[in-house]
C-alpha positions in Angstrom: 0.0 0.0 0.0 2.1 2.5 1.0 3.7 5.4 3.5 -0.3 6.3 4.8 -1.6 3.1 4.4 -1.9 2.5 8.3 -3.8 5.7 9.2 -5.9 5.2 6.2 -6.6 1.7 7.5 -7.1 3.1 11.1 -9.2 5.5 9.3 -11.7 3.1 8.1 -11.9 1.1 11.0 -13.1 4.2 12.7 -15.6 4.9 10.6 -17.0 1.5 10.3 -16.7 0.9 13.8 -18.0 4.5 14.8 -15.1 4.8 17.3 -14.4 8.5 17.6 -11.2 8.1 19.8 -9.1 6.7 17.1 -9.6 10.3 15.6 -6.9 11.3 18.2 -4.4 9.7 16.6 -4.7 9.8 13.0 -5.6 13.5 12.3 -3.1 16.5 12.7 -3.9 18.4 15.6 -4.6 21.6 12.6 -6.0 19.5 9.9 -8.9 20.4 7.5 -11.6 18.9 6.6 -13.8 20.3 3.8 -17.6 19.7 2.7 -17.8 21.8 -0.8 -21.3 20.4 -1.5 -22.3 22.3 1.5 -19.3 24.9 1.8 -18.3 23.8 5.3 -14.8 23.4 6.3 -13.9 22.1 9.9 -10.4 23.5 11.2 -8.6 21.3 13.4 -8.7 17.9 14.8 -10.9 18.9 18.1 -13.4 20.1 15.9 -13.7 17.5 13.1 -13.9 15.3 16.7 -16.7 17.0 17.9 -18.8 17.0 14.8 -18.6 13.4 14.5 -19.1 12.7 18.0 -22.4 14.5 17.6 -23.7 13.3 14.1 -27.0 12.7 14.9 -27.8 9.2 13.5 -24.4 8.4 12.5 -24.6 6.5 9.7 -22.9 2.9 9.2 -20.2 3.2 6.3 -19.5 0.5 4.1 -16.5 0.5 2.1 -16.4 -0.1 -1.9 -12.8 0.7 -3.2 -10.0 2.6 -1.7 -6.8 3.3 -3.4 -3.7 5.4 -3.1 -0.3 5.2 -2.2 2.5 7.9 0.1 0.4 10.6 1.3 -2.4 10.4 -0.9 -5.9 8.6 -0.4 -8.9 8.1 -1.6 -11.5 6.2 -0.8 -15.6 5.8 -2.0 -17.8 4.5 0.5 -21.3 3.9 0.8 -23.3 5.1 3.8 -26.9 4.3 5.4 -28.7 6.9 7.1 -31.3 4.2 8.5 -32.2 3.2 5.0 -31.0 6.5 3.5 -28.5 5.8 1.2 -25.6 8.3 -0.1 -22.1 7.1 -2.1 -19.1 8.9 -0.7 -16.0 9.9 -2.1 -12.9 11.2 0.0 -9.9 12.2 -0.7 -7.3 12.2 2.3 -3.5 14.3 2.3 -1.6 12.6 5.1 1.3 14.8 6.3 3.8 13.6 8.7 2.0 10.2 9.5 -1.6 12.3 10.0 -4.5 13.3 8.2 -3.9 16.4 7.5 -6.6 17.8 4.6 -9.7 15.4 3.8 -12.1 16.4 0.9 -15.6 14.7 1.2 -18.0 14.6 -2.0 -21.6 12.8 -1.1 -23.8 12.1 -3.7 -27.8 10.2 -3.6 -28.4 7.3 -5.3 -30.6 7.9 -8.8 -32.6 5.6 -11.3 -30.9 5.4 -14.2 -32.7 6.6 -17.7 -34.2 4.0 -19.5 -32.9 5.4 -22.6 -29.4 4.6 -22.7 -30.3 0.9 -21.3 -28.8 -0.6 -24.2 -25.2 0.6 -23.5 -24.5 0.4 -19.8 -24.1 -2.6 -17.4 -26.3 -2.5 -13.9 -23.7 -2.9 -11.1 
């Protein structure tokens, strides 16, 4: 995998396992997180730890691909809301053996148009 592959790893077993104490250790105690669909950005660790400690109805992540190598990650999960499904994309910068910058894109689930049918694959 490469240099970040153990906080990336660490990474997703905190999300999957909704363990918000692991957070301690693999963010930088100044990283960034950034929402652009929604044009938040979190500064610093205590904060990005506090948001996720009070998510209401965190939702349970389940992981489809995740690639990268060094310092740079990304990964595309999918997450239930309680039935509410959204794919997620994010991109993580590791700096010094910690998250330093993480980009997350979320996107809803939408039936596909009948039209081009004949050309695509269901996955």
């Amino acid at each position: 995998m490469g240099d970040g592959s153990a906080i990336v790893e660490r990474y997703k077993q905190a999300l999957q396992n909704q363990d918000m104490s692991v957070l301690d250790e693999i963010y930088a105690d100044d990283a960034v997180q950034e929402w652009p669909q929604s044009g938040e950005r979190i500064v610093g660790k205590a904060n990005i730890k506090a948001i996720n400690e009070n998510y209401p109805g965190f939702p349970k992540a389940t992981e489809r691909r995740t690639m990268g190598s060094g310092d740079i990650w990304i990964l595309e999960t999918e997450l239930d809301y309680d039935g509410q499904r959204f794919n997620s994309v994010s991109i993580l910068e590791i700096k010094d053996g910690k998250i330093a910058k993480e980009t997350d894109y979320f996107g809803s689930p939408f039936e596909a148009p009948e039209w081009r049918s004949q050309w695509v694959e269901k996955s």
